[in-house]
C-alpha positions as a Markdown table, in Angstrom:
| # | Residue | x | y | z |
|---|---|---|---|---|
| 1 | Unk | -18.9 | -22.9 | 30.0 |
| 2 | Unk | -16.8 | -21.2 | 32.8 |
| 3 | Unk | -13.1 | -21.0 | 32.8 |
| 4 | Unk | -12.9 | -23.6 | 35.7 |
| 5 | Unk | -14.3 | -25.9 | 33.2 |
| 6 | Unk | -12.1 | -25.4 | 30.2 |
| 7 | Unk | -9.1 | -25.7 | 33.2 |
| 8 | Unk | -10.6 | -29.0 | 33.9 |
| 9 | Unk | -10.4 | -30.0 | 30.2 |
| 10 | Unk | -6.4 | -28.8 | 29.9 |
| 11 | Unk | -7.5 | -25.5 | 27.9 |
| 12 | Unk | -6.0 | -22.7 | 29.8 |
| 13 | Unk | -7.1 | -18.7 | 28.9 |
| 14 | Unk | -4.7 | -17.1 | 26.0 |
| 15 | Unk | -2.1 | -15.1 | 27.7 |
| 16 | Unk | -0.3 | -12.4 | 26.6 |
| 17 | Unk | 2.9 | -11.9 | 24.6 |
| 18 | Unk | 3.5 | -8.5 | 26.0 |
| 19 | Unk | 5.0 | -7.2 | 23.0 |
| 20 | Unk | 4.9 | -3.7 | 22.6 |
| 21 | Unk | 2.3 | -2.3 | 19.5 |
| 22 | Unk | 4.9 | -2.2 | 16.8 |
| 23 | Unk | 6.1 | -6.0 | 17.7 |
| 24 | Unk | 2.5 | -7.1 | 17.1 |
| 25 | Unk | 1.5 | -4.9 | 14.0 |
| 26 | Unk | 4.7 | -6.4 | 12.4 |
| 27 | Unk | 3.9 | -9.5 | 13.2 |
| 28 | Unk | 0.4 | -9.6 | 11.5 |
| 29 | Unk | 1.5 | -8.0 | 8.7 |
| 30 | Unk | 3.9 | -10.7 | 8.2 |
| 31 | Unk | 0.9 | -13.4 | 8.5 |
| 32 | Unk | -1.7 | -11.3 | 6.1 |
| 33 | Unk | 1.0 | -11.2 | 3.4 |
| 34 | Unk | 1.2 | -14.9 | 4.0 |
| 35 | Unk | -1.9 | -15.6 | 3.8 |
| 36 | Unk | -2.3 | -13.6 | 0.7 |
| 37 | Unk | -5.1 | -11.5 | 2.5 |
| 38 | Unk | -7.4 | -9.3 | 0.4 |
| 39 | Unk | -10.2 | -7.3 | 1.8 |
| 40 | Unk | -12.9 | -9.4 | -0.6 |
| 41 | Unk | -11.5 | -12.7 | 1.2 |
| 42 | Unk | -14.3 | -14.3 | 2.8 |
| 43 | Unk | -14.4 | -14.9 | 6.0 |
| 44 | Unk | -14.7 | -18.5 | 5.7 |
| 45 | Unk | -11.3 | -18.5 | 3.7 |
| 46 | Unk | -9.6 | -16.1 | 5.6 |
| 47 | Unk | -10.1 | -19.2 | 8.3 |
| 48 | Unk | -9.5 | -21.8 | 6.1 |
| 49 | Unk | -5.9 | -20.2 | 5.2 |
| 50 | Unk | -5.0 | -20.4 | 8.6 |
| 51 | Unk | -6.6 | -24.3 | 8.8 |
| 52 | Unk | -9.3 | -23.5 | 11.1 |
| 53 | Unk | -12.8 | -23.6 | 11.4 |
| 54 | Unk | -15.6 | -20.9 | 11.8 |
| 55 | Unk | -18.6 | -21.3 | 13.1 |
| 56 | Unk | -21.7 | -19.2 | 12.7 |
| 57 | Unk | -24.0 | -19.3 | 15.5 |
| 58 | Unk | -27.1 | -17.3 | 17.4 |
| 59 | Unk | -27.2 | -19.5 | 20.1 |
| 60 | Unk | -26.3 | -18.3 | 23.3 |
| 61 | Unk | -24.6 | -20.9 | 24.9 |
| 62 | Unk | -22.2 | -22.3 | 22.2 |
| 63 | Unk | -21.7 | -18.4 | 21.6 |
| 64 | Unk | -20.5 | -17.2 | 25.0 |
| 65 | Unk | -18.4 | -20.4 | 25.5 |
| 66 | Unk | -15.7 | -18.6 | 24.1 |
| 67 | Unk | -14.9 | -16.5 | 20.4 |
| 68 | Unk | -11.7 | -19.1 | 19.8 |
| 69 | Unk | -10.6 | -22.5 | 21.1 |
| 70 | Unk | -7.2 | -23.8 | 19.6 |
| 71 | Unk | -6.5 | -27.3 | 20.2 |
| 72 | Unk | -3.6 | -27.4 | 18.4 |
| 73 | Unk | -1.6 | -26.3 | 15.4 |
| 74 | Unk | -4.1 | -26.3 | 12.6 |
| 75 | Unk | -7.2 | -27.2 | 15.0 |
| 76 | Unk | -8.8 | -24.5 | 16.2 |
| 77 | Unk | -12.5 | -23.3 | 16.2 |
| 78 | Unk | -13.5 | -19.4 | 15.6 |
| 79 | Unk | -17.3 | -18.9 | 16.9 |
| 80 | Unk | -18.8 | -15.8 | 15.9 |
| 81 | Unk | -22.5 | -14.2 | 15.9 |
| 82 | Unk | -24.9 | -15.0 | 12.5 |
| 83 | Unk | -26.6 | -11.9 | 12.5 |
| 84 | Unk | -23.5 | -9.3 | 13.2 |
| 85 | Unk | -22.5 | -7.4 | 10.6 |
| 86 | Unk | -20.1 | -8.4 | 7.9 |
| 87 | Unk | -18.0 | -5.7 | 8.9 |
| 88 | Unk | -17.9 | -6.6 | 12.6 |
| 89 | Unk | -17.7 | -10.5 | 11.6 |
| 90 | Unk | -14.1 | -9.2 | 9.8 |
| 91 | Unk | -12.9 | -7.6 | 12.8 |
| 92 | Unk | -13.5 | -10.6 | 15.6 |
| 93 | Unk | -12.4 | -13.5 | 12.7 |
| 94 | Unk | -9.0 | -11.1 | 12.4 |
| 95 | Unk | -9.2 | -10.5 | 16.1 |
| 96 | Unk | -9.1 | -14.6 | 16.6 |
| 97 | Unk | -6.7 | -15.3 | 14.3 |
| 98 | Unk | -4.5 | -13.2 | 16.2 |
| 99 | Unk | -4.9 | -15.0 | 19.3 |
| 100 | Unk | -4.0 | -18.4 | 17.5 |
| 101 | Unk | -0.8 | -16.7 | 16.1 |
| 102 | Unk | -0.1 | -14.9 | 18.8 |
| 103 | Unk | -1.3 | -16.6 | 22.1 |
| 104 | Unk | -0.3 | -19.8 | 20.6 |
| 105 | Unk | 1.8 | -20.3 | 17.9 |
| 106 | Unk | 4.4 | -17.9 | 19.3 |
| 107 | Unk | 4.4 | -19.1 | 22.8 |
| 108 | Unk | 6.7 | -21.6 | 24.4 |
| 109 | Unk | 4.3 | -24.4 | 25.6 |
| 110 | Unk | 1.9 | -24.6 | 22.7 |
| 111 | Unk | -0.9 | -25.8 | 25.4 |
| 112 | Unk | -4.5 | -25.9 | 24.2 |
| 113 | Unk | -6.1 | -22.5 | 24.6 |
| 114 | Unk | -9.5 | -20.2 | 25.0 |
| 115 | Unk | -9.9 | -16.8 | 24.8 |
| 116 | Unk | -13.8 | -15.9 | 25.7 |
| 117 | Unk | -16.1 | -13.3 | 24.0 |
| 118 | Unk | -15.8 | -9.6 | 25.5 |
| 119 | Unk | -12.3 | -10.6 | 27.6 |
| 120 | Unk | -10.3 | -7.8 | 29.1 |
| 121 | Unk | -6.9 | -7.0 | 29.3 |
| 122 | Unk | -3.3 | -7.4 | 27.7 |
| 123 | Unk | -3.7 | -10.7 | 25.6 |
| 124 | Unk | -7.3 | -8.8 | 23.7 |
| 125 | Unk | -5.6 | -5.5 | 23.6 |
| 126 | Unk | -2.6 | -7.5 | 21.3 |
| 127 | Unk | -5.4 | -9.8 | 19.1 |
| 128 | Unk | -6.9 | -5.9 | 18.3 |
| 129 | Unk | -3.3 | -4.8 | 17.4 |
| 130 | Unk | -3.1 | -7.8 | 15.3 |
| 131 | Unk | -6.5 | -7.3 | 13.4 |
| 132 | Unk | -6.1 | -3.6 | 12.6 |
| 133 | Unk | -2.6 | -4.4 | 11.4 |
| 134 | Unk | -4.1 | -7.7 | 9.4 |
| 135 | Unk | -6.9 | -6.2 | 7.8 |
| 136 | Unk | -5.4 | -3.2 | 6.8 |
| 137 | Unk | -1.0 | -3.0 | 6.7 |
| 138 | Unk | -0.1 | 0.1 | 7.2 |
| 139 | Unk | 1.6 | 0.6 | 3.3 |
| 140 | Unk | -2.0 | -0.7 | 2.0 |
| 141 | Unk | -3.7 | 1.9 | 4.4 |
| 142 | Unk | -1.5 | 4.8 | 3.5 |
| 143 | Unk | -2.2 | 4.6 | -0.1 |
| 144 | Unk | -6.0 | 3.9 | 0.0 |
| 145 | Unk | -6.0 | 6.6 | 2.1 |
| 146 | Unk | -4.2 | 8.6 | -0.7 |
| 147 | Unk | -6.1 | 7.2 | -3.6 |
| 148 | Unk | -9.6 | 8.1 | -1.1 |
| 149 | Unk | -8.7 | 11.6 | -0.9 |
| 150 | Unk | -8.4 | 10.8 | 3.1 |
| 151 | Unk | -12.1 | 9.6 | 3.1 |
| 152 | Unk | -12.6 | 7.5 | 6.2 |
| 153 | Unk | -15.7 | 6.0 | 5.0 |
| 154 | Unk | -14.5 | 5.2 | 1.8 |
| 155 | Unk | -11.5 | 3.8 | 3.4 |
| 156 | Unk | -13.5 | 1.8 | 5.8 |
| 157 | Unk | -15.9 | 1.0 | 2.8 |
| 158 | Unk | -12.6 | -0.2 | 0.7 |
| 159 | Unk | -10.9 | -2.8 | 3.7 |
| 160 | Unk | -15.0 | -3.8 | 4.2 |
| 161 | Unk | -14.5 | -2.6 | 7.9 |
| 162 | Unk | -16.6 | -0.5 | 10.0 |
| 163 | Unk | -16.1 | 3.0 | 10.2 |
| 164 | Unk | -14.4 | 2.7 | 13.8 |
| 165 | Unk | -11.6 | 0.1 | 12.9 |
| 166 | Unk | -10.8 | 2.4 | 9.9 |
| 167 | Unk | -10.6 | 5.7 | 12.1 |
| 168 | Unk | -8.5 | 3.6 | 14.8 |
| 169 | Unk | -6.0 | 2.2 | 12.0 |
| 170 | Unk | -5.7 | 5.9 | 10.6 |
| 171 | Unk | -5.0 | 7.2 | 14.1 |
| 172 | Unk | -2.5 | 4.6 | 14.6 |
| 173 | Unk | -0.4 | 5.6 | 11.9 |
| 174 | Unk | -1.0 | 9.5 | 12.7 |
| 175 | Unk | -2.9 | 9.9 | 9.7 |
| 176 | Unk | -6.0 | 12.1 | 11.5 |
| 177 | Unk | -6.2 | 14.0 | 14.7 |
| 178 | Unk | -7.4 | 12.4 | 18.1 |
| 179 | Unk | -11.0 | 13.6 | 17.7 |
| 180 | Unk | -12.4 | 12.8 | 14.8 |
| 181 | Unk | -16.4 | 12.8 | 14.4 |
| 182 | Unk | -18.7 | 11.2 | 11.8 |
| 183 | Unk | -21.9 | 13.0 | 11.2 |
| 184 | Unk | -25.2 | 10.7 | 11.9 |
| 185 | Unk | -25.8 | 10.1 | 8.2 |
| 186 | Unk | -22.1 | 9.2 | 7.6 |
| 187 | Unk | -22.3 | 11.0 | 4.9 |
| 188 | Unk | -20.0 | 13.5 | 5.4 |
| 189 | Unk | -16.4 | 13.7 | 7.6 |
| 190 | Unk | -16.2 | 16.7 | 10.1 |
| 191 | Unk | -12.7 | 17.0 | 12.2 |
| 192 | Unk | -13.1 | 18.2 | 15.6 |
């Protein structure tokens, strides 16, 4: 489905809040505590607690449509890949939900919106904001990092995200250098 055809249909492309980092993280903080979020949610109820619906699918075409289509409040659609990793899966569902909340709920016209698989630019770079700072608060993520002796896989391995979101979080709140490398086993933590 191309954009001109969602336009046709009255479901315009998620736009951004332009809120600076900090704004955003607060914001889905805010929304994870609501939603009494837990890193063994399912992903099913992680939707479910927002009123939505997720769909697993392979297919191509229902797939590259787009990752989220809100219709309106407490009618929206998350699509996401059957055969992706758990751990990915947690990341776009979080990523998603923070286009509804963020690209939707919080803006002034509340008109149906898309936001397609693999987009670009200021509206994805907030729904990432809003997933590291869902799946893992910052005050959960300091003291799992504590309690894992600064482990990034076990932190990853903890929130049930992959080892990349957990890395990004920890940079984010200053908690590891800028280059940090994983060996190919992942079994062991080297800092460059």
């Amino acid at each position: 489905m191309s954009k001109d055809k969602h336009q046709l249909s009255g479901v315009t492309e998620a736009q951004p809040l332009r809120l600076p980092r900090s704004a955003v993280e607060a914001i889905a903080e805010v929304w994870s505590k609501e939603a009494e979020y837990s890193p063994n949610m399912s992903l099913v109820e992680m939707v479910e607690r927002f009123n939505g619906t997720l769909i697993f699918s392979d297919d191509p075409r229902v797939l590259e449509t787009n990752s989220i289509r809100v219709n309106g409040e407490r009618d929206f659609e998350i699509r996401i890949p059957a055969t992706a990793t758990a751990a990915a899966n947690r990341f776009t569902v979080a990523h998603e939900l923070g286009h509804y909340v963020l690209h939707y709920l919080a803006a002034n016209d509340r008109k149906p919106i898309f936001a397609s698989r693999y987009g670009t630019g200021e509206a994805e770079n907030e729904a990432n904001w809003f997933a590291w700072a869902f799946l893992m608060p910052a005050e959960d993520f300091r003291r799992t990092w504590k309690d894992c002796q600064s482990s990034i896989l076990s932190v990853a391995e903890y929130f049930k995200v992959s080892v990349f979101d957990s890395i990004t979080r920890a940079r984010q709140l200053g908690l590891v250098p800028a280059k940090l490398v994983i060996d190919e086993d992942a079994t062991e933590e080297v800092v460059a």
